[in-house]
Steps between C-alpha positions, in 0.01 A plus 500: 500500500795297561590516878729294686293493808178504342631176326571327845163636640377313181689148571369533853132512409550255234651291743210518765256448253662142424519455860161571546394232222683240688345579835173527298537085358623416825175676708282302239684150549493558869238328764651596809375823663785553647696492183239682295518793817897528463454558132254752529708664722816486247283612196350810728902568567580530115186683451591773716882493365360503158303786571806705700684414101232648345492818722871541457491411158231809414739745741790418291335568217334784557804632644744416160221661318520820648920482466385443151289801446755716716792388269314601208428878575866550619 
């Protein structure tokens, strides 16, 4: 299915995904707690934004799916 705004849900998730390899080196290069506590935080930030992306992502679906199947029995 070809959807604008499931293609920028896409680039978003693809995007935190990279972001969350690069906090991921950096946690493992770190020895300051400090640090390593900040990063946590930042990766349990794009967790829960990757998981809101996902949720939206499965509504939208769903939801052109159903436009789909309405479209066809008219």
């Amino acid at each position: 299915m070809d959807d604008p705004y499931l293609n920028d849900l896409k680039d978003e998730f693809k995007k935190y995904s990279s972001e969350l390899k690069t906090l991921n080196k950096k946690l493992l290069k770190s020895n300051s707690s400090e640090e390593q506590s900040r990063i946590i935080k930042k990766i349990d930030s794009i967790a829960k934004e990757m998981e809101k992306n996902q949720i939206q992502s499965v509504k939208v679906t769903k939801s052109r799916l159903k436009e789909k199947g309405k479209s066809k029995k008219s």
